[in-house]
One Martini backbone bead per residue (centre of mass of N, CA, C, O) as a GRO file, in nm:
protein
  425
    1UNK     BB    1   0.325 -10.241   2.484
    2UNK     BB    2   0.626 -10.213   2.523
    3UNK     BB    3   0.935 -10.077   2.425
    4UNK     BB    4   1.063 -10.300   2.289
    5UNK     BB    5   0.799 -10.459   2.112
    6UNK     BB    6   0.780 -10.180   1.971
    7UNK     BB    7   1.051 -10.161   1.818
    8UNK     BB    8   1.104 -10.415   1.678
    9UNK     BB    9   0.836 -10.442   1.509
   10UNK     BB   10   0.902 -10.177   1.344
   11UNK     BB   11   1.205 -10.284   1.259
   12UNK     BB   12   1.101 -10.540   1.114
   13UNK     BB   13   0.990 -10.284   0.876
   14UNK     BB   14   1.224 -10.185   0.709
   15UNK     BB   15   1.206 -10.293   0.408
   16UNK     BB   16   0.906 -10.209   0.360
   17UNK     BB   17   1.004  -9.912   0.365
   18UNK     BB   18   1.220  -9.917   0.107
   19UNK     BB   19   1.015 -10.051  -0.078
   20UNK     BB   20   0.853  -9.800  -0.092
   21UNK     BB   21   1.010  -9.606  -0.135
   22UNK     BB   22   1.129  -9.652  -0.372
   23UNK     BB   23   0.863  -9.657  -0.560
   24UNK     BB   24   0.805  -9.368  -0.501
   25UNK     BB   25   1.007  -9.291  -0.655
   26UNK     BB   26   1.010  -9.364  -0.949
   27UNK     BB   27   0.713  -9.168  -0.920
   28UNK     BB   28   0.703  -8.885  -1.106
   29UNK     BB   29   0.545  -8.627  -0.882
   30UNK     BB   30   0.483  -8.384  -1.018
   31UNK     BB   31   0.304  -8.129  -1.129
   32UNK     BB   32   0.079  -8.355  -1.274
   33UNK     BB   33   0.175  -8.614  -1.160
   34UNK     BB   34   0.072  -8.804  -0.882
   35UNK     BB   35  -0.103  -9.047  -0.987
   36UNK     BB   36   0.127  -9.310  -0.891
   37UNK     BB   37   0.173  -9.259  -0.603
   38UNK     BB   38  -0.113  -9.284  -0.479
   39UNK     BB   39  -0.128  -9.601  -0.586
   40UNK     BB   40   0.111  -9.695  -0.378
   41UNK     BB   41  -0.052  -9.562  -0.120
   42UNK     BB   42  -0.287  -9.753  -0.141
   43UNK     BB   43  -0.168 -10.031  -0.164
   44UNK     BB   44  -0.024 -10.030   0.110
   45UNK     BB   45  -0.215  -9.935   0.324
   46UNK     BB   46  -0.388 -10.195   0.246
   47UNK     BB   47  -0.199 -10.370   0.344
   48UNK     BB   48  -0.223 -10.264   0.653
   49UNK     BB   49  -0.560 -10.264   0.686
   50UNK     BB   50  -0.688 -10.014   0.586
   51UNK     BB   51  -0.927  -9.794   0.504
   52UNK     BB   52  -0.952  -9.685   0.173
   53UNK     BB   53  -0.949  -9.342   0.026
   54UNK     BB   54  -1.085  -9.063  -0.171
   55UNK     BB   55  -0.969  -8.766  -0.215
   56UNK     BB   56  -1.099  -8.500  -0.412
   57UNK     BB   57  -1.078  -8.243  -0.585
   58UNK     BB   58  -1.240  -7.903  -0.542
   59UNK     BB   59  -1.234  -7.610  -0.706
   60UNK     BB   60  -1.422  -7.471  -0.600
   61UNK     BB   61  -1.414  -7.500  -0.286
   62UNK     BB   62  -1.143  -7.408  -0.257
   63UNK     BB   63  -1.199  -7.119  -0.395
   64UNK     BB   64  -1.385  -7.019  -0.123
   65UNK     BB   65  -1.147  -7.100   0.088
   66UNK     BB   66  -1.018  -7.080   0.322
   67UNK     BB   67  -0.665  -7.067   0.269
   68UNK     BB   68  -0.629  -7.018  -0.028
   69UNK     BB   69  -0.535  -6.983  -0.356
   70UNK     BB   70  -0.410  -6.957  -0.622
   71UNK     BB   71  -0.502  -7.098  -0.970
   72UNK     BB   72  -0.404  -7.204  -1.308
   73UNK     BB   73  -0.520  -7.510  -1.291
   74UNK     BB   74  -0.593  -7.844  -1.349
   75UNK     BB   75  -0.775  -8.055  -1.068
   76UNK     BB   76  -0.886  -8.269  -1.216
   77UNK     BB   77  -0.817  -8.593  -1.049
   78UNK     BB   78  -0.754  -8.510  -0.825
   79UNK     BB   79  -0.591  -8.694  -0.499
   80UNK     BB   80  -0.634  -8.831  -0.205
   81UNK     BB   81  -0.515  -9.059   0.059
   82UNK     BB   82  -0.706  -9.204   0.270
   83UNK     BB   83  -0.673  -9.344   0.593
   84UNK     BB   84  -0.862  -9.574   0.831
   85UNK     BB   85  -0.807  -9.651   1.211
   86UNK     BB   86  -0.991  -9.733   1.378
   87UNK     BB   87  -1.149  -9.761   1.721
   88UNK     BB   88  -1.115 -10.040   1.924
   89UNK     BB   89  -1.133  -9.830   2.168
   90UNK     BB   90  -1.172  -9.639   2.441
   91UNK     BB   91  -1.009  -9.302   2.447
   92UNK     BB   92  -0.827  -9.127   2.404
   93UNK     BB   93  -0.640  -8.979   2.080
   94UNK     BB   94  -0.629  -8.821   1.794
   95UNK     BB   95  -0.522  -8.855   1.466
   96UNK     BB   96  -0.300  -8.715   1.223
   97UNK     BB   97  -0.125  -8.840   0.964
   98UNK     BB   98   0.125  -8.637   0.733
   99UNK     BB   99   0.176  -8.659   0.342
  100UNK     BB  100   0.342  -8.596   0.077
  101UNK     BB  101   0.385  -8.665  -0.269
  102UNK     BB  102   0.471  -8.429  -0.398
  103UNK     BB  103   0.755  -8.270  -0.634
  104UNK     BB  104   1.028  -8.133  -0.714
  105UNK     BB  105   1.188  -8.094  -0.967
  106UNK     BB  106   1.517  -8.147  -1.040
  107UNK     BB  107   1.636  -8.000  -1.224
  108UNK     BB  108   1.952  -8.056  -1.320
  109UNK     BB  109   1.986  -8.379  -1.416
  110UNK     BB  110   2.285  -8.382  -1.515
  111UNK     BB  111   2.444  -8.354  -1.245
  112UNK     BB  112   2.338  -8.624  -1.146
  113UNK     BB  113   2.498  -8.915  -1.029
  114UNK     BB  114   2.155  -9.012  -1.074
  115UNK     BB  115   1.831  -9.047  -1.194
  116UNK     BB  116   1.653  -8.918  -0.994
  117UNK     BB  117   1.388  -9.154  -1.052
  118UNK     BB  118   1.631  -9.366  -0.910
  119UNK     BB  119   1.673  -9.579  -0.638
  120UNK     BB  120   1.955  -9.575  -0.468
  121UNK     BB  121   2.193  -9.730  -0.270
  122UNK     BB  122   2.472  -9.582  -0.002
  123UNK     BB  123   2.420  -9.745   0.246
  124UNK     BB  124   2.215  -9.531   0.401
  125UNK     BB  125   2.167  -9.442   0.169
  126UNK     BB  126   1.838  -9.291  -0.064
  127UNK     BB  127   1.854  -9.189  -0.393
  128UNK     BB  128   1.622  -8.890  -0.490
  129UNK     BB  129   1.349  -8.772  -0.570
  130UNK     BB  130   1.186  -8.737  -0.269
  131UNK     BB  131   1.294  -8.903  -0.047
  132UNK     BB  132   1.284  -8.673   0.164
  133UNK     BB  133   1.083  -8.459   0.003
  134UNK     BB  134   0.848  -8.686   0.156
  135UNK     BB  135   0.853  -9.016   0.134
  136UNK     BB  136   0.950  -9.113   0.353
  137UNK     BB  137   0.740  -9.011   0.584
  138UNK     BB  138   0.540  -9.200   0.436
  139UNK     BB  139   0.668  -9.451   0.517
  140UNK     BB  140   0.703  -9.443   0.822
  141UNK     BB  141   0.389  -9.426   0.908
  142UNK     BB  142   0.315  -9.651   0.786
  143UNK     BB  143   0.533  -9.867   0.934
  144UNK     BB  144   0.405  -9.799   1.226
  145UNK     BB  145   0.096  -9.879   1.158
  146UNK     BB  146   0.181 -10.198   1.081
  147UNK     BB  147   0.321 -10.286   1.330
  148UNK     BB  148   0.121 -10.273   1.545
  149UNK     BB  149  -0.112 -10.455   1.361
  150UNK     BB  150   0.006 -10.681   1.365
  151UNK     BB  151   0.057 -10.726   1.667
  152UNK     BB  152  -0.300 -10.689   1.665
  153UNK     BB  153  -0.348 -10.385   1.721
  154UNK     BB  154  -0.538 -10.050   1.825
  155UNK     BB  155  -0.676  -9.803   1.866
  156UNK     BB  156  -0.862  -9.596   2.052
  157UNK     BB  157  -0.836  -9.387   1.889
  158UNK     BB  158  -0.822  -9.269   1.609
  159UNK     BB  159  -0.676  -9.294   1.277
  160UNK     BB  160  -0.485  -9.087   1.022
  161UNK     BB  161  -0.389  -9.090   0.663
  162UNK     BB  162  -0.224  -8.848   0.455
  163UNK     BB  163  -0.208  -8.844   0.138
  164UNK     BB  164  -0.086  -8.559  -0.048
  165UNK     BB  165  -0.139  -8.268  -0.250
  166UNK     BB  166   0.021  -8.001  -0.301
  167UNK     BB  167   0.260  -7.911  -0.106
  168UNK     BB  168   0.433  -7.705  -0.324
  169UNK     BB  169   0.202  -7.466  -0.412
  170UNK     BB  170  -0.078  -7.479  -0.208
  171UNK     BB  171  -0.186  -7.709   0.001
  172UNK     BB  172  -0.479  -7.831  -0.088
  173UNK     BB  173  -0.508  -8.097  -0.029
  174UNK     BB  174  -0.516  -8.064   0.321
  175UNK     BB  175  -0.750  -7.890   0.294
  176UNK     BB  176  -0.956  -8.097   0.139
  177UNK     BB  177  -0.972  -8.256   0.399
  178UNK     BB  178  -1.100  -8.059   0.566
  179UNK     BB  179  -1.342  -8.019   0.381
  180UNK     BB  180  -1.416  -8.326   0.434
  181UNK     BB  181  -1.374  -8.338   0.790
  182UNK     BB  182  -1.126  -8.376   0.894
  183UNK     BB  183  -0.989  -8.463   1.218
  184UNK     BB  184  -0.818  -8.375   1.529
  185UNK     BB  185  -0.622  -8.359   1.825
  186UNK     BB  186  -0.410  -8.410   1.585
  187UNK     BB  187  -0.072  -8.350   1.424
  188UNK     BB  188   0.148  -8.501   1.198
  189UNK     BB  189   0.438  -8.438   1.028
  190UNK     BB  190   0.670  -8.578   0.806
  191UNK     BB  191   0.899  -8.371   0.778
  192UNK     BB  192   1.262  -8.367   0.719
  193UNK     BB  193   1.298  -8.364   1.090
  194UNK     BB  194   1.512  -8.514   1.272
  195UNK     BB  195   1.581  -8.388   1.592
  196UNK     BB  196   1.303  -8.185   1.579
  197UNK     BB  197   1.046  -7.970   1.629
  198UNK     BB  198   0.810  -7.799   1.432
  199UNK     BB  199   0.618  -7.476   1.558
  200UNK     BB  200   0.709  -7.293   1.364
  201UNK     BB  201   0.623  -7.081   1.070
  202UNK     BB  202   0.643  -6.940   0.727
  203UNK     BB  203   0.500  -6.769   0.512
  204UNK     BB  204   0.354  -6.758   0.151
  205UNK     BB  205   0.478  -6.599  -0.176
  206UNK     BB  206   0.354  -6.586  -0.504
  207UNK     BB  207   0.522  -6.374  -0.782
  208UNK     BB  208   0.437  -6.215  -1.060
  209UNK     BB  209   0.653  -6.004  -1.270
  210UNK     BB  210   0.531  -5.794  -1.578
  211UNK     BB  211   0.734  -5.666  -1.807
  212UNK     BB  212   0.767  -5.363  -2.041
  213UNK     BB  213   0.917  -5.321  -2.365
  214UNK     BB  214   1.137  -5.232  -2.636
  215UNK     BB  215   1.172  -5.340  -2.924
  216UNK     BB  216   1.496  -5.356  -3.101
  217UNK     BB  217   1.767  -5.375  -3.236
  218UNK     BB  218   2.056  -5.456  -3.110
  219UNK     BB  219   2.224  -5.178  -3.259
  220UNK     BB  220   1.962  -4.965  -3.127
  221UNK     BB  221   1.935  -5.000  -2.820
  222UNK     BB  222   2.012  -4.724  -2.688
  223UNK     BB  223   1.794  -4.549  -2.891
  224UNK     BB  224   1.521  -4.778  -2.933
  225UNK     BB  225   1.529  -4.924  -2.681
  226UNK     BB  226   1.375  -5.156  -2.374
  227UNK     BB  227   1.487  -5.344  -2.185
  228UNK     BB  228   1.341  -5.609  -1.974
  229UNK     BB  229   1.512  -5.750  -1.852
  230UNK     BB  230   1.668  -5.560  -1.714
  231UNK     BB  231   1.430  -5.409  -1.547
  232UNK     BB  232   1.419  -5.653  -1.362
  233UNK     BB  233   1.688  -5.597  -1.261
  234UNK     BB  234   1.557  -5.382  -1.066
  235UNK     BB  235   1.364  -5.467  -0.958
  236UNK     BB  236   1.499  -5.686  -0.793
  237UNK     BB  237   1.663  -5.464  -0.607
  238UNK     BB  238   1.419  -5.357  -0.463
  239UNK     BB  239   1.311  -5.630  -0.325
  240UNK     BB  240   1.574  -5.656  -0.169
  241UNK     BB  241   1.495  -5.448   0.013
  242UNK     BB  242   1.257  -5.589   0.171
  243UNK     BB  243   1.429  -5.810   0.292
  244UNK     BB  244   1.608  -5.648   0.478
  245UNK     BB  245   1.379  -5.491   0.632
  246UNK     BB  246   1.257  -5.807   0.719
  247UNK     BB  247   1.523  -5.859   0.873
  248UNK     BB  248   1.592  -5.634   1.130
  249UNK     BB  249   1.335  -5.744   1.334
  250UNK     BB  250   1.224  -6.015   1.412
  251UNK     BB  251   0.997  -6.242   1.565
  252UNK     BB  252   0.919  -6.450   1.792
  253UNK     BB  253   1.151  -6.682   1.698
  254UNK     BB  254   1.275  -6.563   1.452
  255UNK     BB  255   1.548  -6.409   1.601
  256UNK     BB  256   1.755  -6.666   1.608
  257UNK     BB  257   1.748  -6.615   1.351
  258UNK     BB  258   1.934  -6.469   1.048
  259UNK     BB  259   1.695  -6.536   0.783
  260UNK     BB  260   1.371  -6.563   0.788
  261UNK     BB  261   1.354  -6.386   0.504
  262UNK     BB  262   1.288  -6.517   0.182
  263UNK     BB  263   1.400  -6.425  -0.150
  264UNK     BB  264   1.291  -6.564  -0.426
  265UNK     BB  265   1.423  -6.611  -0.771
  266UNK     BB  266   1.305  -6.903  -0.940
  267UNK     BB  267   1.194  -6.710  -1.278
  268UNK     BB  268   1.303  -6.647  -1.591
  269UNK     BB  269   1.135  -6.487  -1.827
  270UNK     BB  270   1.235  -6.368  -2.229
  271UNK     BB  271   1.234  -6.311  -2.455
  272UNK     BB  272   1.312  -6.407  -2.808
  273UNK     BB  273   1.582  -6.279  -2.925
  274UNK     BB  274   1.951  -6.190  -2.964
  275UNK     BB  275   1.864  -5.939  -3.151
  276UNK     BB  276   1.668  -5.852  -2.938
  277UNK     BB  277   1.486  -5.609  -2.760
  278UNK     BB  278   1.296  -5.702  -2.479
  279UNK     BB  279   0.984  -5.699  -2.439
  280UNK     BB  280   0.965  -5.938  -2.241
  281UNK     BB  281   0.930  -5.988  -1.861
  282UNK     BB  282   0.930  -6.279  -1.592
  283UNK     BB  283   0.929  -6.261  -1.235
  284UNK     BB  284   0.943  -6.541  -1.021
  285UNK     BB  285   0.864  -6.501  -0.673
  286UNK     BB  286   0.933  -6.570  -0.333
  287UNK     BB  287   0.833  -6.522  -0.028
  288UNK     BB  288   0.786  -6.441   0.339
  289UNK     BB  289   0.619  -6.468   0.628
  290UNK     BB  290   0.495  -6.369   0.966
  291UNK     BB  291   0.322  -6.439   1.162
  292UNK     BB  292   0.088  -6.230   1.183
  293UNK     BB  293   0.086  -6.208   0.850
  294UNK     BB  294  -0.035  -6.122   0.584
  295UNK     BB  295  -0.071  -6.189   0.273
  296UNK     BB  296  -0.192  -5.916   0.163
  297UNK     BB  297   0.039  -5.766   0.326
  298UNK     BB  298   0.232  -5.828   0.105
  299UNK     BB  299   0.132  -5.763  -0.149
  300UNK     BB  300   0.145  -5.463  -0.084
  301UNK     BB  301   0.434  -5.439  -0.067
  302UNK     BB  302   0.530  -5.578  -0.324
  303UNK     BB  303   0.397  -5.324  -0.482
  304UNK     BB  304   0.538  -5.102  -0.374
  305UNK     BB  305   0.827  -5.212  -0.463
  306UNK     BB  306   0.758  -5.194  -0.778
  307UNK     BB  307   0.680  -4.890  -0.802
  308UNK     BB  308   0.924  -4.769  -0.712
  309UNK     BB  309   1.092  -4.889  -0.958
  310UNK     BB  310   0.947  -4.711  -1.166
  311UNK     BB  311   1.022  -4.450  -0.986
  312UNK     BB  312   1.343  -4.501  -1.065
  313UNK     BB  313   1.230  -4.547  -1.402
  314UNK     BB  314   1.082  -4.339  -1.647
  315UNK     BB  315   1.025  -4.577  -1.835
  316UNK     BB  316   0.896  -4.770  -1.664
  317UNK     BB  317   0.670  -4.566  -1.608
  318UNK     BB  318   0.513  -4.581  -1.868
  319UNK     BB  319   0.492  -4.932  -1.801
  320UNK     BB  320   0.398  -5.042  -1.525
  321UNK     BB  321   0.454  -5.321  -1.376
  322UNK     BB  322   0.232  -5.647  -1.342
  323UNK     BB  323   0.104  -5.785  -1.056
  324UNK     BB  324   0.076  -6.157  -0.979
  325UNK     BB  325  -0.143  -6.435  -0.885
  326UNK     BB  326   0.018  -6.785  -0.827
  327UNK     BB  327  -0.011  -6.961  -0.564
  328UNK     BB  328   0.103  -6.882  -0.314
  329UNK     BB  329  -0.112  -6.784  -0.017
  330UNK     BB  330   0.035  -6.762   0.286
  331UNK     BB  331   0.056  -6.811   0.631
  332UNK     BB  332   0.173  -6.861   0.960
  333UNK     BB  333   0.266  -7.060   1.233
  334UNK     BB  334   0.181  -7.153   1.539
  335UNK     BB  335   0.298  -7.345   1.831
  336UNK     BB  336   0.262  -7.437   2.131
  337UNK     BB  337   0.486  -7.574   2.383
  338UNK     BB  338   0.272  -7.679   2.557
  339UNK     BB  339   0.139  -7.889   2.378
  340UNK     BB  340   0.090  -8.185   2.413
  341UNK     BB  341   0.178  -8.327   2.145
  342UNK     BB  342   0.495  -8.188   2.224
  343UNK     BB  343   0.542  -8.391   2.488
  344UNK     BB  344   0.502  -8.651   2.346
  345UNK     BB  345   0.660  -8.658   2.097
  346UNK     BB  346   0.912  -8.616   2.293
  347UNK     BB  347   0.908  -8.879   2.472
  348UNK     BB  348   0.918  -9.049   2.233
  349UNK     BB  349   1.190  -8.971   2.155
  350UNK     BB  350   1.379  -8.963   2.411
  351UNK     BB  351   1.325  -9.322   2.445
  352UNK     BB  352   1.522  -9.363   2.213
  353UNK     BB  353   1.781  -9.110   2.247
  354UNK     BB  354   1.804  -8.971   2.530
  355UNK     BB  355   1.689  -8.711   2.411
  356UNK     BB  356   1.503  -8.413   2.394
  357UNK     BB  357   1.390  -8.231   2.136
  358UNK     BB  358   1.403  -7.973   1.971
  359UNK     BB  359   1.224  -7.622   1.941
  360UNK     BB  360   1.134  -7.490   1.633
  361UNK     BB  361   1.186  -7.276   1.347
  362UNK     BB  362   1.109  -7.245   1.036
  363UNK     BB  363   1.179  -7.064   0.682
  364UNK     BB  364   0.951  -7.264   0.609
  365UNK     BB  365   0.637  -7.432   0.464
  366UNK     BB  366   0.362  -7.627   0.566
  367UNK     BB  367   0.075  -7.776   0.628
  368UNK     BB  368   0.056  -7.674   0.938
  369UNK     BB  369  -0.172  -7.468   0.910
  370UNK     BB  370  -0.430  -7.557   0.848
  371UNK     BB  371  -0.487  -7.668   1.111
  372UNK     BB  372  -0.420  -7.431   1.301
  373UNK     BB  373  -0.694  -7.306   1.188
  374UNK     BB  374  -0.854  -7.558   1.278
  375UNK     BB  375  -0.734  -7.633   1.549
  376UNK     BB  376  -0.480  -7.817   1.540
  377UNK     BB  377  -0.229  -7.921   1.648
  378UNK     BB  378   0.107  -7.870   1.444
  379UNK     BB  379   0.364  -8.075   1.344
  380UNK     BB  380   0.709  -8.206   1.293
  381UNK     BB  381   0.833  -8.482   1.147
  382UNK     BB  382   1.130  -8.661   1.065
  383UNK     BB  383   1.372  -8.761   0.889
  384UNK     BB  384   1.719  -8.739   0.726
  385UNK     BB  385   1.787  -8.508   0.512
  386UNK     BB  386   1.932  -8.427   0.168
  387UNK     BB  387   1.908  -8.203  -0.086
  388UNK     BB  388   1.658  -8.046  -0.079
  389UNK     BB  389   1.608  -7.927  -0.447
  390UNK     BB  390   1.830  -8.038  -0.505
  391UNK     BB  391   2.131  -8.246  -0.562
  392UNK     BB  392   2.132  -8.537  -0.447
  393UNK     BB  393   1.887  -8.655  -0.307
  394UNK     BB  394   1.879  -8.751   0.073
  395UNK     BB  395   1.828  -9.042   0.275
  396UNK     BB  396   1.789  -9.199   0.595
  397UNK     BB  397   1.735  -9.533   0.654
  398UNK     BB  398   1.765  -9.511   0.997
  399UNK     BB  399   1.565  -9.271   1.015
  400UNK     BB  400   1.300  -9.406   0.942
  401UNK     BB  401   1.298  -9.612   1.153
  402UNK     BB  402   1.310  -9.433   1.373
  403UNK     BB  403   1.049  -9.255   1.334
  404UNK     BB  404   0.884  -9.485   1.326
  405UNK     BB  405   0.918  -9.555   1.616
  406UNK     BB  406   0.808  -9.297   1.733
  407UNK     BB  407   0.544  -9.316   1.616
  408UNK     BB  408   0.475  -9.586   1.816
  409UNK     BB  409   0.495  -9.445   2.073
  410UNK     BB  410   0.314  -9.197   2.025
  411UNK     BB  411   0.060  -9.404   1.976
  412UNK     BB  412   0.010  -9.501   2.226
  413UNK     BB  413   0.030  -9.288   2.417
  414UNK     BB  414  -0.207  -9.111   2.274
  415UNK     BB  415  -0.443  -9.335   2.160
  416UNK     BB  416  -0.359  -9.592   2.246
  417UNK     BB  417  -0.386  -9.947   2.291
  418UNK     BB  418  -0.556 -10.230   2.171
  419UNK     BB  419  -0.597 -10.593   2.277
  420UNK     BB  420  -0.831 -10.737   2.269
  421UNK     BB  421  -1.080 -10.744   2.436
  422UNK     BB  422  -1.072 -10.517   2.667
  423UNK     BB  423  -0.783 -10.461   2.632
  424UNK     BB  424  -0.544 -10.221   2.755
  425UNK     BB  425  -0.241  -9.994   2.671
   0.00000   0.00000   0.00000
């Protein structure tokens, strides 16, 4: 299959492409409610013509399993949907392709153009949450290897393709196929980096800053009160210095970036009453770590960091807050730009572009740790989006169908394709 007659094939598939994003922006996939998109993505690769099944997530393995997180919520009936397009001759390199299904919330719904949940299209954009980060991408690769198959082909080495949960808060979805046995030559993430290959990432930490103060009418809150809300916001302030060391020196490639490690508060809440003075307040906050820095050491830091504040505020050391972990808690991961799967990725994307992709570290973390750590050299490639966690989220539906365009040369290159007994191309 020459690159004309794959390029066309492929692009051929573009509404059934736009409808399938359509139909995934639609099912509101934030954590615990997933399986509406799954049921969509179950139904349109079994439209591919692949084999598909559920691998259901399981909390007993999962919390025993390297590289988990902590998680204090119920994963019982969650599944991920895996497709398998068997080999259909010999040779070539086996495949993953990976995309996750949830999203995270709106945030103020009411700011947004249109209905976070209801897919727009204006020009080439197509809006709503979820659409670029990463729903697209989702679409991407399904399209990529419908158009293949229509046309006949399959390939010489097997090809799986991953819908997962959990890839906003744990990553567990991802993991849980590693556990069910998923392997490949390599992975492909389709998450929306659409010029350039993402070969290194940073590693993420969730924790909850848990502060206790004194409650007292807020007429006498100078004389007999502590408020716990002002309190964390010393807290905060000690952090921000963690935030600043950590940015000081970056180590290669994160040195090229201006902020690699970035701290966010991203939940406060505290207090009861307007008039009563703050008895407690909890602040839950994000930070990065550079590969080669475990979780655990981050942690360590971040303890250190919360006693500091407590020990610049003698009432706060009366009763120094205590952190806790539910959520993230990974390490960050690097591919060698020399890897197979980067030539191949860059060389198919250039065929198409006419100009090699760049070779990037995101400040962002993403499933390609999981393969990296169990061996699989894993990148992210995928659609362009915009305003992703943001308001009037989209993606670029000429993106969408360029991206799969490349992965269809790229399942050529990589894994073969066969048609008709004995025939490889």
């Amino acid at each position: 299959m020459n690159d004309a007659a794959l390029l066309d094939a492929v692009a051929a598939e573009a509404g059934w492409m736009e409808d399938l994003l359509a139909r995934l922006v639609e099912a509101p996939t934030v954590l615990g409610n997933e399986e509406p998109g799954q049921e969509v993505m179950e139904e349109a690769l079994a439209g591919c013509g692949l084999k598909v099944r559920s691998v259901p997530l399981d909390a007993g393995a999962l919390g025993a399993a390297e590289g988990t997180s902590p998680f204090s919520w119920d994963v019982s009936g969650k599944r991920n949907v895996v497709a398998d397009w068997p080999a259909g001759g010999r040779g070539g390199r086996s495949l993953i392709l990976n995309g996750h299904i949830d999203v995270v919330p709106p945030a103020a719904e009411e700011l947004w153009s249109h209905p976070p949940f209801t897919p727009v299209r204006e020009g080439d954009w197509l809006y709503g949450r979820g659409a670029g980060d990463m729903k697209a991408g989702l679409a991407a690769m399904a399209g990529a290897v419908r158009a293949l198959a229509r046309a006949g082909y399959s390939p010489a080495a097997p090809v799986q393709l991953q819908s997962v949960v959990e890839e906003e808060c744990t990553r567990h979805g991802a993991l849980q196929c590693l556990l069910d046995g998923s392997r490949a030559d390599a992975c492909v993430i389709t998450e929306p980096h659409p010029d350039h290959l993402t070969v290194a990432q940073v590693g993420v930490l969730w924790f909850h800053v848990e502060v206790a103060g004194v409650p007292a009418h807020a007429a006498r809150a100078s004389r007999l009160g502590f408020n716990a809300v002002e309190a964390a916001c010393g807290v905060l302030a000690v952090l921000r210095r963690l935030e600043e060391r950590l940015n000081e020196d970056p180590p290669p490639p994160f040195d090229a970036l201006e902020h690699p490690i970035n701290l966010n508060p991203g939940v406060i809440s505290g207090g009861d009453w307007p008039s009563t003075v703050a008895a407690t307040c909890t602040l839950s906050c994000r930070i990065g770590l550079y590969p080669g820095q475990s979780p655990g050491e981050m942690r360590a830091l971040v303890e250190r960091a919360v006693a500091d504040a407590a020990s610049e505020d003698p009432r706060l050391a009366q009763s120094p807050p205590r952190v806790r972990y539910d959520g993230f808690s990974c390490e960050g991961s690097v591919v060698d730009r020399g890897e197979p799967v980067v030539a191949a990725l860059s060389g198919a994307y250039e065929r198409l572009h006419g100009e090699r992709p760049g070779l990037q570290a995101t400040t962002a973390t993403t499933d390609a740790r999981h393969f990296v750590r169990a061996g699989i050299p894993a990148v992210c490639f995928g659609p362009r989006a915009e305003n992703i966690h943001g308001i009037d989220e989209r993606v670029s539906l000429r993106s969408v169908v360029e991206t799969a365009q490349v992965l269809g040369l790229f399942i050529r290159d990589w894994c073969g394709l066969v048609r008709g007994p004995g025939k490889e191309e």
